[in-house]
N, C-alpha and C positions, 0 to 999 in steps of 0.2 A: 332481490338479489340481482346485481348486473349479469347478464349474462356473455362476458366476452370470452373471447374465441382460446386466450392465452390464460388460464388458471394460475398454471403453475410460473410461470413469468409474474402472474401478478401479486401472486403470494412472495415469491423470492426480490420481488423490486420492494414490497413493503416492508421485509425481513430486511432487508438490506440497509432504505432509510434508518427504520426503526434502532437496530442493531447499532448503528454509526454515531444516527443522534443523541440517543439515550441509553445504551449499552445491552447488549445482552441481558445482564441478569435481572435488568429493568424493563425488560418485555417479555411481557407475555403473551402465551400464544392467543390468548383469548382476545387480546388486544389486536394482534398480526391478522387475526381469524375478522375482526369486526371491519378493519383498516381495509382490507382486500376485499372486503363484502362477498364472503368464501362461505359455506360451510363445512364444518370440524370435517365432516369425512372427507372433501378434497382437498384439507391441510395434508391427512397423513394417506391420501391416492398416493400424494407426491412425493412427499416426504417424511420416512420414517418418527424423525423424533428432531425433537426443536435443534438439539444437535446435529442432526443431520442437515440441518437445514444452515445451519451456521458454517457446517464443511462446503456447504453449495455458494454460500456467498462469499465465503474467502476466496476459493474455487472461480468464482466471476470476478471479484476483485483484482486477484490477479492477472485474467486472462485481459479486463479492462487496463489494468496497470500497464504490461506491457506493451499490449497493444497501441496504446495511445501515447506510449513512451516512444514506441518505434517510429510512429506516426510524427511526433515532435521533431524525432532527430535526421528523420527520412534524407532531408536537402544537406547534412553538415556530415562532410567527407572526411577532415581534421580531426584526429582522437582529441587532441586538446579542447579544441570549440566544442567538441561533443561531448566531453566532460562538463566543460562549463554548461554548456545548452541541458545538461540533463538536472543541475542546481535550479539551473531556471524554471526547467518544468517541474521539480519539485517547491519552488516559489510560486507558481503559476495553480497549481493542484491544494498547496494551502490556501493563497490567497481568495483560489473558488469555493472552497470550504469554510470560509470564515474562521481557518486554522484550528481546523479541530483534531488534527493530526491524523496520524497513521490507521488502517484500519485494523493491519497485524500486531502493530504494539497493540490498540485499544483492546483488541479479543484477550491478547496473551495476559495485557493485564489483572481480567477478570478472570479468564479461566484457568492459567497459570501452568501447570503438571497435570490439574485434572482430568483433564480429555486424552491422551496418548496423540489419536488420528489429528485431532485439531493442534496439539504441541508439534508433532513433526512436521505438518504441514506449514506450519508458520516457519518455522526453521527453512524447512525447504525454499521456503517464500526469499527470504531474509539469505540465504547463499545465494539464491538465483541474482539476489541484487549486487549482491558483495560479489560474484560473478562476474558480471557486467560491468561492473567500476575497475575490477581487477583484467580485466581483456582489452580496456580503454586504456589503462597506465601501461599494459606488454606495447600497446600500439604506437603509445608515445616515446618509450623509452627504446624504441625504433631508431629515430628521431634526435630525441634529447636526453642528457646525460642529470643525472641528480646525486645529492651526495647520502641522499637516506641509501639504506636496502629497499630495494622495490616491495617485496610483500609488505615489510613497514608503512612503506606511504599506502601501497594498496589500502591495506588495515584501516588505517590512518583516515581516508579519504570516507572510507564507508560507514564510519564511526562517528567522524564529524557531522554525516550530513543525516545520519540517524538521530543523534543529540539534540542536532537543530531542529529536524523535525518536531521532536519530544519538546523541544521551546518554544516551537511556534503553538507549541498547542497550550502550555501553560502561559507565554505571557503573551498571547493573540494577534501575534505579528510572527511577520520571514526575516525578522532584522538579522538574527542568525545564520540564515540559510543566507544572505547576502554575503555576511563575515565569511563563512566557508568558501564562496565564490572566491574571495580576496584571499584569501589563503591561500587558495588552491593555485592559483594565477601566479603568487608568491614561491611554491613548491616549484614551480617548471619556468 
């Protein structure tokens, strides 16, 4: 058994892959438990129940989401460019991924209503984005005038590029997530 310093890091990095690549209900813990070279009693030191452990990695997900979102957009002042800049790094995040898409659709789709903690927290996930696209369009429309209703295109913008996401993962390309770019550019 390795003996490194971070357990529970290395338990939730292998939960993490595992979970993304081959879904939840196709890992097992016994699997996560051999992967991480752990034994069963410092699975559940750390974490309650396989469940709980999927609240920790949406939980990191996110915090990596936007972190590295921010990070992307840090230098781009412009609500417009920074709408477009944020297509791009959802291009850039599939493209690293070999377009395997979302981590919150992929959970929501296995686990669906079942969970409550892990339903709302996706949810939560999923405004905070719709958020964020919706605080870029108040910024632009500062600016420039459109002939939609704002919450419309708000709506509108966060829907497309969730679609697209959900298409880069089914036909293994961002060629979508490009068309949204074009559209968007199109809208303003």
């Amino acid at each position: 058994m390795k003996q490194k310093s971070n357990v529970k890091k290395r338990i939730l990095d292998t939960a993490s892959r595992l979970f993304y690549h081959q879904g939840f209900n196709s890992t097992g813990i016994n699997q996560i438990i051999a992967e991480a070279d752990i034994a069963i009693g410092s699975l559940y030191k750390h974490y309650q129940s396989k469940s709980d452990l999927l609240y920790h990695y949406l939980e990191q997900q996110e915090t990596e989401y936007f972190a590295n979102l921010d990070d992307y957009l840090k230098d781009e002042k412009q609500p417009l460019k920074k709408l477009l800049k944020l297509i791009d790094y959802r291009i850039k995040v599939q493209e690293e991924s070999n377009c395997s898409g979302c981590h919150f659709i992929k959970v929501n789709a296995e686990i669906g209503r079942g969970d409550k903690k892990i339903e709302q927290f996706i949810v939560a996930h999923k405004e905070r984005q719709r958020d964020y696209i919706k605080s870029l369009v108040d910024e632009i429309s500062t600016v420039k005038s459109f002939s939609i209703e704002k919450k419309a295109l708000q709506n509108s913008i966060f829907l497309m590029i969730e679609g697209a996401v959900v298409s880069a993962s089914i036909n293994g390309n961002t060629n979508d997530l490009k068309e949204v770019k074009k559209a968007i550019n199109q809208f303003f």
